[in-house]
Steps between C-alpha positions, in 0.01 A plus 500: 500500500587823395409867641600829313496819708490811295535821689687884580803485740310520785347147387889346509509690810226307685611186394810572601356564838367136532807262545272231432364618176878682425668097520214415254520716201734584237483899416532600099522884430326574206605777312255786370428493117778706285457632171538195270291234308420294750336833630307540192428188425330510876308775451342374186429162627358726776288685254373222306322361782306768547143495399556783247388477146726674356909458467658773662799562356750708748804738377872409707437840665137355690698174616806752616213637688315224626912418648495847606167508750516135632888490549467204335311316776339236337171558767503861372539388136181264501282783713612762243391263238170367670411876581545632178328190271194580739523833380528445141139238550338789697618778250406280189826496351527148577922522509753622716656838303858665534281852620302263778839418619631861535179570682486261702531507900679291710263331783771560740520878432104539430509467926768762559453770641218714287749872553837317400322409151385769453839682512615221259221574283658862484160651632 
């Protein structure tokens, strides 16, 4: 039998924690996604599974994006992805486009604080 834990550093940290659990399992960093193929290729498999009817077809500077507001945590990646094919079935476009990506918001910045994003914003 097999378990897989997949988690932040304080996840490794609590395991750590538990000498038990610590003697038990093997740790394997995995490495945020870089700008490559595999990257691509990820984000179109990604894409495909969407229910979307149409092919949304993404310039390099949306996946540079995409890289740019997830970091290139994979979690991030696939709630950027999921949030923004909901979009396109609610807006009717029925694909994810490069100017959905520019506009889109990170859920972990949509709960910052309202005045800091607004000085982003520039207003």
């Amino acid at each position: 039998m097999s378990l897989v834990c997949l988690g932040v550093s304080e996840a490794v940290d609590a395991i750590r924690g538990d000498i038990q659990l610590a003697r038990r399992l093997d740790e394997h960093h995995l490495p945020n996604w870089r700008d490559d193929a595999e990257f691509s290729d990820m984000i179109q498999t990604l894409i495909a599974a969407m229910p979307l009817e149409k092919k949304s077809n993404l310039k390099v500077k949306s996946l540079k994006q995409i890289l740019a507001l997830t970091g290139g945590v994979t979690s991030r990646i696939f709630a950027l992805i999921k949030d923004l094919s909901i979009d396109a079935i609610v807006t009717g476009d029925e694909c994810i486009t490069d100017d959905a990506i520019a506009k889109w918001t990170p859920v972990w910045s949509r709960h910052a604080n309202p005045h800091r994003r607004l000085e982003k914003s520039g207003v």
